[in-house]
GUKOL-532510 format. One record per residue (C-alpha): residue number from 1; x, y, z; chain; residue in one letter. Coordinates in Angstrom, 3 decimals. Each point is the difference from the previous one (the first is absolute). Layout:
# residues N
<marpa><n>NUM</n><u>X</u><v>Y</v><w>Z</w><chain>A</chain><res>A</res></marpa>
...
END
This chain:
# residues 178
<marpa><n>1</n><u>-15.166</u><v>-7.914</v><w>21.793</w><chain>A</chain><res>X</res></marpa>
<marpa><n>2</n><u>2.687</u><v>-2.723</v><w>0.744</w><chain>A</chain><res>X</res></marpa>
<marpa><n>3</n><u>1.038</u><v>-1.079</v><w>-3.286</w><chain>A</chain><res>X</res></marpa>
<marpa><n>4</n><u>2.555</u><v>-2.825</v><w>1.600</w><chain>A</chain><res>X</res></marpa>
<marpa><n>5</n><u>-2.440</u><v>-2.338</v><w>-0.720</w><chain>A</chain><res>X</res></marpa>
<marpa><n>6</n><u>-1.145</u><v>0.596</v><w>-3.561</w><chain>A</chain><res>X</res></marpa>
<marpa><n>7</n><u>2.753</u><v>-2.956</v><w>-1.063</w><chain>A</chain><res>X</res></marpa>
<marpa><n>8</n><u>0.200</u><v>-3.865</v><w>0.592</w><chain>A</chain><res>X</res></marpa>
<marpa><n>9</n><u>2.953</u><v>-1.246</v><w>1.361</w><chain>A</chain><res>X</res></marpa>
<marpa><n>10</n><u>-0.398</u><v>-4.071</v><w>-1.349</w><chain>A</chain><res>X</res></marpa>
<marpa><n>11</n><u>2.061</u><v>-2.046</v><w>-1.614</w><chain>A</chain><res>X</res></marpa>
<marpa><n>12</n><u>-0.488</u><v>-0.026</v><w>-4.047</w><chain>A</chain><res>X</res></marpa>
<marpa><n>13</n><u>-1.509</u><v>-3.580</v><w>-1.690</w><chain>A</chain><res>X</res></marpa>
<marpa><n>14</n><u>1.054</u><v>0.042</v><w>-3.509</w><chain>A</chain><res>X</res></marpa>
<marpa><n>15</n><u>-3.046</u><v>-0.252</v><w>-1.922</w><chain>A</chain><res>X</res></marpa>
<marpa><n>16</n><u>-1.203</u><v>-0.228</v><w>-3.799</w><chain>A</chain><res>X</res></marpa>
<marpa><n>17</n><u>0.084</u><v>3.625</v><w>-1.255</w><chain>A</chain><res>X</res></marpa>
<marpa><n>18</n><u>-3.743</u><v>0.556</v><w>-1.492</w><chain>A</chain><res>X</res></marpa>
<marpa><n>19</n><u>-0.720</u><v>3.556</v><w>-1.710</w><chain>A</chain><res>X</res></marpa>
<marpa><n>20</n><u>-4.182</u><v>0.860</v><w>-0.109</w><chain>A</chain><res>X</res></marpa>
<marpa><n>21</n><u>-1.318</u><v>3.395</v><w>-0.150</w><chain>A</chain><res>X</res></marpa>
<marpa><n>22</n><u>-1.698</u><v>0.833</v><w>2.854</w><chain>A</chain><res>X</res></marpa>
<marpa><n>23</n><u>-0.183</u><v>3.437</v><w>-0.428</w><chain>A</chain><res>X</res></marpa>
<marpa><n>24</n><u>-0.337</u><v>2.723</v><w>-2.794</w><chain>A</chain><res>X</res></marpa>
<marpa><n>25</n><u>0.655</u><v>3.894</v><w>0.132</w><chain>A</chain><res>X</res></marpa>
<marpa><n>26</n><u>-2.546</u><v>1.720</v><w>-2.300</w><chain>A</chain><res>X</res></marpa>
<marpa><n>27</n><u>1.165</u><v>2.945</v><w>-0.997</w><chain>A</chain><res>X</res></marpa>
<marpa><n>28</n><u>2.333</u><v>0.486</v><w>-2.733</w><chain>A</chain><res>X</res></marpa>
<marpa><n>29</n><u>4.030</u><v>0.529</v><w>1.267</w><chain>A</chain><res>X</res></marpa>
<marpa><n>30</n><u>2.985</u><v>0.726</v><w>-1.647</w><chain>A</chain><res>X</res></marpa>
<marpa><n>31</n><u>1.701</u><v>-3.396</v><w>-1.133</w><chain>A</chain><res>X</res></marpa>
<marpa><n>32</n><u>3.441</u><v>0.864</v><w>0.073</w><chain>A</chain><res>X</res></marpa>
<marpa><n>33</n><u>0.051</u><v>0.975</v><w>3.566</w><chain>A</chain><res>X</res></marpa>
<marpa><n>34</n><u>0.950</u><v>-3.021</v><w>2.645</w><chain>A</chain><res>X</res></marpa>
<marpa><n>35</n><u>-2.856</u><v>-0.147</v><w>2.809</w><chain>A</chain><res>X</res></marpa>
<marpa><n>36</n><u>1.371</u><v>0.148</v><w>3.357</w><chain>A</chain><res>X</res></marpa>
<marpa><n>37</n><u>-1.451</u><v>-1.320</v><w>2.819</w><chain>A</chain><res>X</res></marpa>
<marpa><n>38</n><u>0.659</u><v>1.125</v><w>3.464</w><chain>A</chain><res>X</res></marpa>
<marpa><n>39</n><u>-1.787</u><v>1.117</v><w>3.310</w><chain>A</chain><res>X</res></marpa>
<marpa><n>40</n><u>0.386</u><v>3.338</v><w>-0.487</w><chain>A</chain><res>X</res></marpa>
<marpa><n>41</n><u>-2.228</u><v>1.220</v><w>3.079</w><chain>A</chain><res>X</res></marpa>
<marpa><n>42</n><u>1.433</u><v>-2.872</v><w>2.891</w><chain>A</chain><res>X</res></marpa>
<marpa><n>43</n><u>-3.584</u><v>-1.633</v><w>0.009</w><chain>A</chain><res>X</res></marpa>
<marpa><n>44</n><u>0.727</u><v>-3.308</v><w>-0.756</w><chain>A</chain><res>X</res></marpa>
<marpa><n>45</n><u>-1.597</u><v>-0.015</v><w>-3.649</w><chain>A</chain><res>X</res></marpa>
<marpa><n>46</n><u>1.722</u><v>0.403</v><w>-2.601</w><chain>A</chain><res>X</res></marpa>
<marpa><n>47</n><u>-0.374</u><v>2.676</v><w>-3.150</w><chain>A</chain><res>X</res></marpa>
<marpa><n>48</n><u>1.198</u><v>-0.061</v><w>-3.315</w><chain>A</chain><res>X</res></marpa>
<marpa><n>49</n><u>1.621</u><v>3.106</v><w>-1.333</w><chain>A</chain><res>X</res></marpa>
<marpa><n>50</n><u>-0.035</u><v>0.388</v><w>-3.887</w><chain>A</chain><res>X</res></marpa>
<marpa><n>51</n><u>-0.144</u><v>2.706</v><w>-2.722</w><chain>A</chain><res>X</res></marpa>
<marpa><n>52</n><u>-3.246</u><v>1.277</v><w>-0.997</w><chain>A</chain><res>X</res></marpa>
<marpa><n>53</n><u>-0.776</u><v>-0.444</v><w>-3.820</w><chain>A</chain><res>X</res></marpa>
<marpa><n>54</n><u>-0.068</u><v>3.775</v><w>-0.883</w><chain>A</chain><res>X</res></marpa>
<marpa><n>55</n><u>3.908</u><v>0.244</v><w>1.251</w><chain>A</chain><res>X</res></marpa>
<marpa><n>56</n><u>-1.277</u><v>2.973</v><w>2.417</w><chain>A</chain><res>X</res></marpa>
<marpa><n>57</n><u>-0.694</u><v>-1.808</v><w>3.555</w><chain>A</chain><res>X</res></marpa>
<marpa><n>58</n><u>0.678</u><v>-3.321</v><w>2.323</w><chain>A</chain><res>X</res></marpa>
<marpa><n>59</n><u>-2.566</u><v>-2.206</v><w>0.444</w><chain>A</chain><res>X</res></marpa>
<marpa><n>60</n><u>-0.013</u><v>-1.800</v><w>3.270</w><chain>A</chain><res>X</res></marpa>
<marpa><n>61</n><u>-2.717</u><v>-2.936</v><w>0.312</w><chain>A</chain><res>X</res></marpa>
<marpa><n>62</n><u>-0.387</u><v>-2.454</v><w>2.809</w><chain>A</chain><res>X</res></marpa>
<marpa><n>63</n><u>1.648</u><v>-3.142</v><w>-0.395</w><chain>A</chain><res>X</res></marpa>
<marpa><n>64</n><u>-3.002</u><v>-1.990</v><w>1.484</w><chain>A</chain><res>X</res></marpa>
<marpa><n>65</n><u>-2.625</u><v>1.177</v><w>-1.202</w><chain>A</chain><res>X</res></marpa>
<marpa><n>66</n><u>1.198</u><v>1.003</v><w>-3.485</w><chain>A</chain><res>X</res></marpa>
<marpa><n>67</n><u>-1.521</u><v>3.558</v><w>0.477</w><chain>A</chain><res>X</res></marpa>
<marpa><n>68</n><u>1.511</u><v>3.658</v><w>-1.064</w><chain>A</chain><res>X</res></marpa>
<marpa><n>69</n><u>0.575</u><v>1.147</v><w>3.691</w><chain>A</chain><res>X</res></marpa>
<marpa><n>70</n><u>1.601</u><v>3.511</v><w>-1.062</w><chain>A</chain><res>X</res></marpa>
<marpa><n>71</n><u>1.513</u><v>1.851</v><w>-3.520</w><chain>A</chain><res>X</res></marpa>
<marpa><n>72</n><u>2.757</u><v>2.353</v><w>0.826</w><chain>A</chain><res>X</res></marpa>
<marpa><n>73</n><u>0.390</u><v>2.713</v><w>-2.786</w><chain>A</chain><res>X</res></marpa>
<marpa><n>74</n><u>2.692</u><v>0.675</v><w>-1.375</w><chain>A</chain><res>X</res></marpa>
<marpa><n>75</n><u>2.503</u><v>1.512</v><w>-2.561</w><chain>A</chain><res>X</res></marpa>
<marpa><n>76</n><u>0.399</u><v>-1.748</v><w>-3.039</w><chain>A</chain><res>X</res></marpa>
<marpa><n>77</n><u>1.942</u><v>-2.726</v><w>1.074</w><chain>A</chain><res>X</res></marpa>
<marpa><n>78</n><u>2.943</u><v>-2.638</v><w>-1.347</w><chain>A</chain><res>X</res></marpa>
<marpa><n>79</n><u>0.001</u><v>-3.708</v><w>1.369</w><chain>A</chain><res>X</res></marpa>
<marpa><n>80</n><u>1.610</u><v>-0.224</v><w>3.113</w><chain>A</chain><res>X</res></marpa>
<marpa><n>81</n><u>-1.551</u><v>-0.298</v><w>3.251</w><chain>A</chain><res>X</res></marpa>
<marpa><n>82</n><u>1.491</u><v>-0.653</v><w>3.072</w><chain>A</chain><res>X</res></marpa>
<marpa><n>83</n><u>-1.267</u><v>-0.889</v><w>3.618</w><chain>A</chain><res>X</res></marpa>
<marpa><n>84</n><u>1.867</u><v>1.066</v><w>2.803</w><chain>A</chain><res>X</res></marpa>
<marpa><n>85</n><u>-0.553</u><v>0.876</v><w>3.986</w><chain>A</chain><res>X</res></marpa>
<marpa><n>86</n><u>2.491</u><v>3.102</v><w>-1.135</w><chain>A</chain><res>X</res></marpa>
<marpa><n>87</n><u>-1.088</u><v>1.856</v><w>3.745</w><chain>A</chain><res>X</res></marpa>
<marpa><n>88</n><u>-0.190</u><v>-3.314</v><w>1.787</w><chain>A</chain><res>X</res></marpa>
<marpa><n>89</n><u>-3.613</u><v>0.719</v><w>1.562</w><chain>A</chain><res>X</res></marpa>
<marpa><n>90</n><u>-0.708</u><v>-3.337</v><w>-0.790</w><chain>A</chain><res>X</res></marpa>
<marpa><n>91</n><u>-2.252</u><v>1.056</v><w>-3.358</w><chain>A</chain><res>X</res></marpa>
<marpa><n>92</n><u>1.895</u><v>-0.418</v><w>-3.298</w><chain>A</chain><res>X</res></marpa>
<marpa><n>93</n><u>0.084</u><v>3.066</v><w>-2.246</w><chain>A</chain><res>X</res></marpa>
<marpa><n>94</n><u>0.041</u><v>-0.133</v><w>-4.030</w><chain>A</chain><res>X</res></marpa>
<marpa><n>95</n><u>2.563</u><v>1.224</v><w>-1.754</w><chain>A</chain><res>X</res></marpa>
<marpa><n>96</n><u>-0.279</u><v>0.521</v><w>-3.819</w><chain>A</chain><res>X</res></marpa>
<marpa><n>97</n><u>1.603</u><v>1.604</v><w>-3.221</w><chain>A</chain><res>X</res></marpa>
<marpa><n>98</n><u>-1.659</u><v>2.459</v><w>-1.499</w><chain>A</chain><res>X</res></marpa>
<marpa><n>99</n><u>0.474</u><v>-0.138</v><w>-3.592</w><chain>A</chain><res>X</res></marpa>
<marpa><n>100</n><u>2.382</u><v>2.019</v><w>-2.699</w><chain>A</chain><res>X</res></marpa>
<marpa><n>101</n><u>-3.204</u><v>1.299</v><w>-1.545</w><chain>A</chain><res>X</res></marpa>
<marpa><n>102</n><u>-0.889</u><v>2.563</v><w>-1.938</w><chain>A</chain><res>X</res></marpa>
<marpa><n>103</n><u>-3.651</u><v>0.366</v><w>2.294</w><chain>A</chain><res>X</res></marpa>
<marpa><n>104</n><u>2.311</u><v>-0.111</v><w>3.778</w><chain>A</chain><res>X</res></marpa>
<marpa><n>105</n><u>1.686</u><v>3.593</v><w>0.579</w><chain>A</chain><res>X</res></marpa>
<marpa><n>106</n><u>3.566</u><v>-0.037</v><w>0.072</w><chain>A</chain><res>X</res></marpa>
<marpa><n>107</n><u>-0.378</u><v>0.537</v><w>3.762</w><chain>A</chain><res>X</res></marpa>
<marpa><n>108</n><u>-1.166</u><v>-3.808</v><w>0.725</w><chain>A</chain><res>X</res></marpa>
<marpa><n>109</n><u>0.970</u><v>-1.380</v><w>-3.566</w><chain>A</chain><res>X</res></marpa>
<marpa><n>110</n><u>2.481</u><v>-3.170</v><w>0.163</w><chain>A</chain><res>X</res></marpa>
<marpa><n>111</n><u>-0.029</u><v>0.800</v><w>4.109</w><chain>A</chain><res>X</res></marpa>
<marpa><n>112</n><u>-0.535</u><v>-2.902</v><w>2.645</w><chain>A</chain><res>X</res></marpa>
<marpa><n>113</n><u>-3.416</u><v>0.719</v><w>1.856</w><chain>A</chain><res>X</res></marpa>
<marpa><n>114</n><u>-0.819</u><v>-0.943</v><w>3.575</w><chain>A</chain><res>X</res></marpa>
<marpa><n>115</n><u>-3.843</u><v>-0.279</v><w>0.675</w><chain>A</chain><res>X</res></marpa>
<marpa><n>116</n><u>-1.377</u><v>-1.814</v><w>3.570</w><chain>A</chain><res>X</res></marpa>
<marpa><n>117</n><u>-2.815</u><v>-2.153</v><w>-0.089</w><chain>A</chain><res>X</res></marpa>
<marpa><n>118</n><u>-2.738</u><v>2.993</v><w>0.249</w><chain>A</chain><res>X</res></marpa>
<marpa><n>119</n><u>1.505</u><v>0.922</v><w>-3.067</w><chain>A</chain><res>X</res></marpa>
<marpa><n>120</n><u>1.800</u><v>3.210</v><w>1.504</w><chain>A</chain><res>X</res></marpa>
<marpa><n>121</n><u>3.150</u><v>1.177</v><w>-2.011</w><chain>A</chain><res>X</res></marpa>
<marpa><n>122</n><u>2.758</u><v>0.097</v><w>2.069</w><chain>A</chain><res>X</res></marpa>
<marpa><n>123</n><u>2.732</u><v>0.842</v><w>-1.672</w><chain>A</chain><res>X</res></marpa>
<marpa><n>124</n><u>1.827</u><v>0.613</v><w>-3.438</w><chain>A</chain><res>X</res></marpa>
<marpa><n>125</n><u>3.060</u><v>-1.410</v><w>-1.077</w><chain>A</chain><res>X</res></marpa>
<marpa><n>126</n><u>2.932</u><v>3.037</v><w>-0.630</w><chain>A</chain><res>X</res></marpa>
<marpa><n>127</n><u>1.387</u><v>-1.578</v><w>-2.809</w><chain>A</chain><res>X</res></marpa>
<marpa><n>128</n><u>-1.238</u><v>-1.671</v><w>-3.054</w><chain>A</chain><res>X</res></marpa>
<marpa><n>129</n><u>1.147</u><v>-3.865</v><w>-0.965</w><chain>A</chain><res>X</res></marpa>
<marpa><n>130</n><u>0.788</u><v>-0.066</v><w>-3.392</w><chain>A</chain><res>X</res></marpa>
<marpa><n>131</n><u>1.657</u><v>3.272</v><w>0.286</w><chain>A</chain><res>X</res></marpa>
<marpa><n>132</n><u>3.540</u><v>-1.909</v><w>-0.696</w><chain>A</chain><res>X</res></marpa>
<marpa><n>133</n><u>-0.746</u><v>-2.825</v><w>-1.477</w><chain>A</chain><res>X</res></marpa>
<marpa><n>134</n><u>-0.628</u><v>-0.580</v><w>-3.671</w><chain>A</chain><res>X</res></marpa>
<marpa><n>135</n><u>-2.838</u><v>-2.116</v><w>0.376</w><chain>A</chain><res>X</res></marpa>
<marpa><n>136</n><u>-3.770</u><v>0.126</v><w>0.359</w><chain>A</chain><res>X</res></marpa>
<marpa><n>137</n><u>-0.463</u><v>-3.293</v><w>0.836</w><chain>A</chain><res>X</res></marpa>
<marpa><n>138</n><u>-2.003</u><v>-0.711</v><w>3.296</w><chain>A</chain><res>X</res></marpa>
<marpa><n>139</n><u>1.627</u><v>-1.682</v><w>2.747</w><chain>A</chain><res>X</res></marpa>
<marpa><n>140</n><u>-1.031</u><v>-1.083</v><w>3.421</w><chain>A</chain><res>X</res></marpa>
<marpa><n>141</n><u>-0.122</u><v>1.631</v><w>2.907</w><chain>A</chain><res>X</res></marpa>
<marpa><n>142</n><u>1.899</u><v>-1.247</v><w>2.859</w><chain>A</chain><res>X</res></marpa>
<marpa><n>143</n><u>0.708</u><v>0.352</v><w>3.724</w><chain>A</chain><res>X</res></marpa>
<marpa><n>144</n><u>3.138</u><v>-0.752</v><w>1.731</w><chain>A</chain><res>X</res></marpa>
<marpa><n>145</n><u>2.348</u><v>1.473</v><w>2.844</w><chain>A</chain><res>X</res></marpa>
<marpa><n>146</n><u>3.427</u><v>0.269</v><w>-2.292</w><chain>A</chain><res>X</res></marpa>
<marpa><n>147</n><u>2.055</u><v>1.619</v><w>2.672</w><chain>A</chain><res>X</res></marpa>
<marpa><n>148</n><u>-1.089</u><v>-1.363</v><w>3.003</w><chain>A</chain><res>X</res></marpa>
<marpa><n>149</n><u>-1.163</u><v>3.185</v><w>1.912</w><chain>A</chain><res>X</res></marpa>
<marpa><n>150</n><u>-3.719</u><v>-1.330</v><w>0.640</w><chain>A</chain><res>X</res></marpa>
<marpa><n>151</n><u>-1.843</u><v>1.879</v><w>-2.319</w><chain>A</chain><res>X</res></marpa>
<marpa><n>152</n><u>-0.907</u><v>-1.878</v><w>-3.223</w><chain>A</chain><res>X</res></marpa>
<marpa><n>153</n><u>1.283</u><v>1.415</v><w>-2.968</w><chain>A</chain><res>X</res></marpa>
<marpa><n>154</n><u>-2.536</u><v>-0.098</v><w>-3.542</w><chain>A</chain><res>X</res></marpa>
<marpa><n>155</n><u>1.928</u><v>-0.690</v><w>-3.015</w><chain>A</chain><res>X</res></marpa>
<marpa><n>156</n><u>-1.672</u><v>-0.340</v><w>-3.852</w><chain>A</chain><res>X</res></marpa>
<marpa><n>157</n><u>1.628</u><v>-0.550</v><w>-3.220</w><chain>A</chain><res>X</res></marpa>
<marpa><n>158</n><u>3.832</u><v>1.474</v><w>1.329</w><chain>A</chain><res>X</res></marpa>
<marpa><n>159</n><u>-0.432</u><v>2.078</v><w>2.225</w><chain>A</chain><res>X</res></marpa>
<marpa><n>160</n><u>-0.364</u><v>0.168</v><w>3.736</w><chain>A</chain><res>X</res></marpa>
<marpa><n>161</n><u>-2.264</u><v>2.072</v><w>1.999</w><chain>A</chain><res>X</res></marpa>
<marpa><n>162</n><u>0.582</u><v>0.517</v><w>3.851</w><chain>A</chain><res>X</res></marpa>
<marpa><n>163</n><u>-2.615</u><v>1.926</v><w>2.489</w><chain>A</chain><res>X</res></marpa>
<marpa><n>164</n><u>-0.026</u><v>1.192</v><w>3.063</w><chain>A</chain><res>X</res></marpa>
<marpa><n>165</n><u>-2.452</u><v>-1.639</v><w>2.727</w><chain>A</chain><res>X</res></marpa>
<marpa><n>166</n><u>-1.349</u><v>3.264</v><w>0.386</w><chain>A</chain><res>X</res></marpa>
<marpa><n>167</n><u>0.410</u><v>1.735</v><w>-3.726</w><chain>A</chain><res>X</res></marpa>
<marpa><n>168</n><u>-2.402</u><v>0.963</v><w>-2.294</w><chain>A</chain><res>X</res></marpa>
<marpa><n>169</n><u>2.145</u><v>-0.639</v><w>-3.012</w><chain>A</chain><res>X</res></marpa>
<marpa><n>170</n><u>2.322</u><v>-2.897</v><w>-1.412</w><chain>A</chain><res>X</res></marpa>
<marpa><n>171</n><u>3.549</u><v>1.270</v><w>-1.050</w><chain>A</chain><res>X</res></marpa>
<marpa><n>172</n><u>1.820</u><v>-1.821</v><w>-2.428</w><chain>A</chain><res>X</res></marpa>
<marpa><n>173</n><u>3.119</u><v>-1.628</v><w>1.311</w><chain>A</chain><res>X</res></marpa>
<marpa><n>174</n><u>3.791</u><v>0.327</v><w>-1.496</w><chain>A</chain><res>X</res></marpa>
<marpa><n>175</n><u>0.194</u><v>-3.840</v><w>0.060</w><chain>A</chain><res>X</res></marpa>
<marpa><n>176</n><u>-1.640</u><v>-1.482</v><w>-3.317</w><chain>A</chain><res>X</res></marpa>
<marpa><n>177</n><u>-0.493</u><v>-3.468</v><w>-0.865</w><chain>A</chain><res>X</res></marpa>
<marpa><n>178</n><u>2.821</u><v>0.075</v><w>-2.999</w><chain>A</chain><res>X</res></marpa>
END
């Protein structure tokens, strides 16, 4: 599908900002998790990525229609989501924290997870986030290319995580956010 033309180029008309509902999600979600909304299959519609209400899965409804399109199970998980093309086949991939408890095995627990849209895991984090910082408060996660090598770099709370276009794994970087 050419997805060139699922945007508008026109020149913006400032209008009066209205707000109406026009659309309501019925199933229960977790409210301290910020929806995202993205394309995340390159079909022109949009989805909206948030946590499910039990803290164990992603639920991904259809923008337009208002519709659960897929759940994603998964670990017990902390607030963050991300969206990110990370292998740049054009289709973003999720990438969450699992949290620091108890229920998660210390294998996955406090760990950055990467799922794609079919709700694959594709990889684990190597380190954990909090591991040096005396904090458990949640942060965001964010995407940005730090040194300038052309592969975006994921950095929550203070630390920076760089990958490998090809890597299975995220290792933590010796450059931290002070």
């Amino acid at each position: 599908m050419d997805t060139s033309s699922c945007f508008l180029l026109e020149r913006f008309q400032t209008k009066e900002i209205k707000l109406a509902k026009l659309r309501q999600i019925g199933d229960s979600v977790y409210n301290f998790s910020v929806p995202l909304v993205a394309d995340l299959d390159n079909d022109c519609n949009s989805e909206i990525i948030i946590k499910g209400s039990r803290y164990n899965s992603l639920l991904i409804y259809n923008a337009n229609k208002s519709t659960l399109y897929k759940e994603i199970f998964t670990p017990n998980l902390s607030s963050e989501i991300g969206i990110i093309d990370i292998n740049n086949d054009n289709i973003f991939e999720i990438i969450v924290r699992a949290s620091q408890s108890g229920i998660n095995s210390q294998l996955i627990s406090d760990r950055l997870l990467c799922y794609d849209f079919y709700g694959n895991l594709l990889w684990v984090s190597n380190s954990r986030i909090n591991i040096n910082s005396n904090t458990n408060f949640e942060t965001t996660i964010g995407f940005t290319d730090f040194n300038h090598d052309g592969v975006t770099e994921i950095f929550l709370s203070n630390q920076i995580f760089h990958h490998g276009k090809h890597s299975p794994h995220l290792s933590e970087s010796d450059n931290r956010i002070p």
